[in-house]
N, C-alpha and C positions, 0 to 999 in steps of 0.2 A: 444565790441564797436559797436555802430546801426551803421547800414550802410544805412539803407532806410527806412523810414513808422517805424519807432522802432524795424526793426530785424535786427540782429546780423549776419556776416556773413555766417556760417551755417545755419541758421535760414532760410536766404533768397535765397539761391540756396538749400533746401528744398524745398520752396515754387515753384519755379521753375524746380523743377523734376517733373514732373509728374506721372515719375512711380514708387515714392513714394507712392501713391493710387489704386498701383497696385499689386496682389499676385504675377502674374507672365508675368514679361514684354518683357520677348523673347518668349513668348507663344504670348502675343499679337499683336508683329511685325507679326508672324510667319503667324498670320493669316488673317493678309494685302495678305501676299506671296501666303499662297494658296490657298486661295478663290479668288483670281486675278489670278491664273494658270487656274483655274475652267471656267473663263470668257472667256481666250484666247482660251481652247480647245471646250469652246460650243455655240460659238456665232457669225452666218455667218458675210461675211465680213469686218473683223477687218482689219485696214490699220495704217501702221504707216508714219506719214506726217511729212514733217520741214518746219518748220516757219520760220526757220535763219540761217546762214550760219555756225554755231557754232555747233561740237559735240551733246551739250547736246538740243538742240534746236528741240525739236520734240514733238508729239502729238499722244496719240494713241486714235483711234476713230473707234468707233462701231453706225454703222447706223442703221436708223430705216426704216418704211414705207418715201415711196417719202416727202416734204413738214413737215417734221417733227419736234419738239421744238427739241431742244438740251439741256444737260446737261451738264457743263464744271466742273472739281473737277481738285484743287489744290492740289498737297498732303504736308503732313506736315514732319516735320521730323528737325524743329530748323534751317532752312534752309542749313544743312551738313548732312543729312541722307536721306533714302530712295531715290527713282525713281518714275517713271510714270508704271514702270512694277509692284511696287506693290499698284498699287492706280486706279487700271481697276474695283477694283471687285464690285463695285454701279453697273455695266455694268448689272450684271446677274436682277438686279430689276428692270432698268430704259427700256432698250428695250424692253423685252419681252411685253411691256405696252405702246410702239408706243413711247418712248423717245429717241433721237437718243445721247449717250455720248462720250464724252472726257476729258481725262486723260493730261495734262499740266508736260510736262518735264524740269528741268530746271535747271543748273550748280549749284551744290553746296561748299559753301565756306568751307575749305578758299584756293581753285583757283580760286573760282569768289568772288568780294565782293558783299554784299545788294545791292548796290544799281543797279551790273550789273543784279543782280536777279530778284530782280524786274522787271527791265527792260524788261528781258527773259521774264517774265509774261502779264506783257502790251501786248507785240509784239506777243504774240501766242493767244493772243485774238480778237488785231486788226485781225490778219491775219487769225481767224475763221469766224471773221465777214465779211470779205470781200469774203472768199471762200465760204460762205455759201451755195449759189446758187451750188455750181461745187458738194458740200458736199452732197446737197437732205435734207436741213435743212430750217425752217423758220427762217429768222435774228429777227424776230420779239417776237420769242419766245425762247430766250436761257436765262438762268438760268445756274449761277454758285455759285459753292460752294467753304469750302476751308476749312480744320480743320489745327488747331493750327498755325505752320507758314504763314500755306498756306491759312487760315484766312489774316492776316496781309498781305499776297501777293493779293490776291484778294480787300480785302479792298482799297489796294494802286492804284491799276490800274483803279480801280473806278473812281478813282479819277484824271487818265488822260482826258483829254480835249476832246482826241478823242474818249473816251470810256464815258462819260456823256449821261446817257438819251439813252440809248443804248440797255440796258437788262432789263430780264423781273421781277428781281430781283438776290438777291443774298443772300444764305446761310451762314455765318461765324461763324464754330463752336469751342470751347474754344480758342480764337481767342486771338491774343497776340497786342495791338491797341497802346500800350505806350513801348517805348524800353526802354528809361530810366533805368527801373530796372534790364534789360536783359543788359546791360551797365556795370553791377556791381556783376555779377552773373560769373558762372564757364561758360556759355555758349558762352560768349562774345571773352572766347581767340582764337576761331577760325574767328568771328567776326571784332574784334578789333575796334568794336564803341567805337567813343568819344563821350561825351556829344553835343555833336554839331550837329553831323550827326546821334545820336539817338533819339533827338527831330524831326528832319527833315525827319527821314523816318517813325515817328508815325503818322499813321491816327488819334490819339486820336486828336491831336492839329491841324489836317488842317478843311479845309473849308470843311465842310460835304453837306451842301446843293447841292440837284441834285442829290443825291444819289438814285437807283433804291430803291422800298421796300426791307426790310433787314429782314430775320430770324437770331438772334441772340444768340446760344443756349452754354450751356454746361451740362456734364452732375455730377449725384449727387455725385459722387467720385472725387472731384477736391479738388486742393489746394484754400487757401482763397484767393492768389491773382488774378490765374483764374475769381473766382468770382468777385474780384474787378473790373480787366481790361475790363470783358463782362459790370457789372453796369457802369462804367465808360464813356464806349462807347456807351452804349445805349442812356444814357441821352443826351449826346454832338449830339446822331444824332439823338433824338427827338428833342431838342431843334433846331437844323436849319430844322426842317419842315420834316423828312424823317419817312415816315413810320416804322414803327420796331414790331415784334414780339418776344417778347423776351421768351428763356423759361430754363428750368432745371429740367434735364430730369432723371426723378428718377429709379437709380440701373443701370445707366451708366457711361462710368467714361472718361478720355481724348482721351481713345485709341479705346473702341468698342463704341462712341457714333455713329461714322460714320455709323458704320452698317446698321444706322435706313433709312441714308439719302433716300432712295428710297420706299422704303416699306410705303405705305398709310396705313395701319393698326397700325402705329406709330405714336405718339404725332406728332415728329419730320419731318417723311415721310410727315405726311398732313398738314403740315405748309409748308414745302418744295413745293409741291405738289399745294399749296394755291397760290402760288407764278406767276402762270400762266404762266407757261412753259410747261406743258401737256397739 
């Protein structure tokens, strides 16, 4: 029986695994984990901050020279996996090269729902922007990213009022922009979107205009919805006026496209890099 777009239900939580396109997917969590150990043992000054009065409310941040751009990464994980400890390790490419970064920590469901999650993500942004100055960062040059969930997290906080016109762009890689279908998938029972409140927390359907420039990427190992939700989104925020680079990034796949984020020797790095936060 279709359940969405003509797939059937295996079909479509398929489409939404991503490490279906993967040989070996605990080998590629694994090495979030240790090339983010790599970062905490070789890279002065590492501080971990809180933004909120909550557990998971915290930041880990790696400085650079005085007056520095900043780099903020969301990590991904369906919004019920991973932490901020394994999503340091951009740290080892962005400072050494006068970037000063941060890692966004933030409760995952289902003890917190979306929409408090998000919220956690607004709030540890606002409150980068306003510590900047304490931090030895320019507010005028930060640049955030955010793969997969953390795409769709970053996109959303965009889109708060108080964060408009704020940064210097922002990265969203195999970014998830419509819930709808995550609504209908195995990923949702931790979730528990309704149709209601999974239109409501897609950036696909809000008001995109005001948007900083966007890198828009995935990489060549995705599923075809992947690719749909990236063309999807891209269009909706050409069409209100926002810059976009979009790109697809070949013999990458959901899980090691990150890798690239800091490396200027990559497609992806110097589009990032393009972005005017260095």
């Amino acid at each position: 029986m279709t359940v969405y777009r003509g797939y059937d239900q295996r079909e479509l939580d398929r489409e939404y695994s991503p490490s279906s396109k993967v040989a070996d997917f605990d080998a590629e969590l694994a090495a979030y984990a240790g090339v983010s150990r790599r970062a905490y043992q070789e890279l002065a000054g590492y501080r971990e901050l809180r933004y909120g009065p909550d557990g998971p409310e915290l930041i880990d941040f790696f400085p650079a020279r005085p007056g520095a751009p900043l780099h903020v990464f969301v990590h991904g994980g369906y919004w019920q996996e991973l932490g901020k400890e394994d999503s340091v390790f951009p740290a080892l490419d962005f400072v050494p090269h006068g970037t000063a970064f941060a890692a966004v920590g933030y409760g995952l469901a289902p003890h917190w729902t979306l929409e408090q999650i998000a919220g956690q993500v607004t709030e540890a942004l606002v409150w980068l922007l306003a510590h900047a100055g304490e931090l030895g960062v320019d507010p005028a040059r930060v640049v955030l990213s955010g793969s997969s969930a953390g795409a769709h997290l970053v996109a959303n906080a965009l889109l708060d009022p108080r964060l408009r016109g704020r940064f210097a762009g922002a990265a969203l890689l195999s970014g998830v922009f419509d819930l709808e279908p995550i609504s209908l998938t195995y990923v949702n029972q931790p979730l528990g979107l309704d149709a209601e409140r999974a239109r409501r927390l897609s950036p696909l359907h809000a008001d995109l205009s005001g948007l900083p420039p966007l890198v828009v990427a995935i990489g060549e190992h995705e599923t075809d919805e992947f690719g749909r939700q990236q063309a999807e989104f891209t269009q909706a925020a050409r069409t209100a006026g926002v810059a976009v680079h979009e790109l697809l990034v070949g013999g990458r796949n959901h899980f090691d496209l990150v890798f690239d984020l800091g490396r200027v020797d990559t497609v992806l790095g110097a589009a990032v890099d393009a972005l005017g936060g260095s």
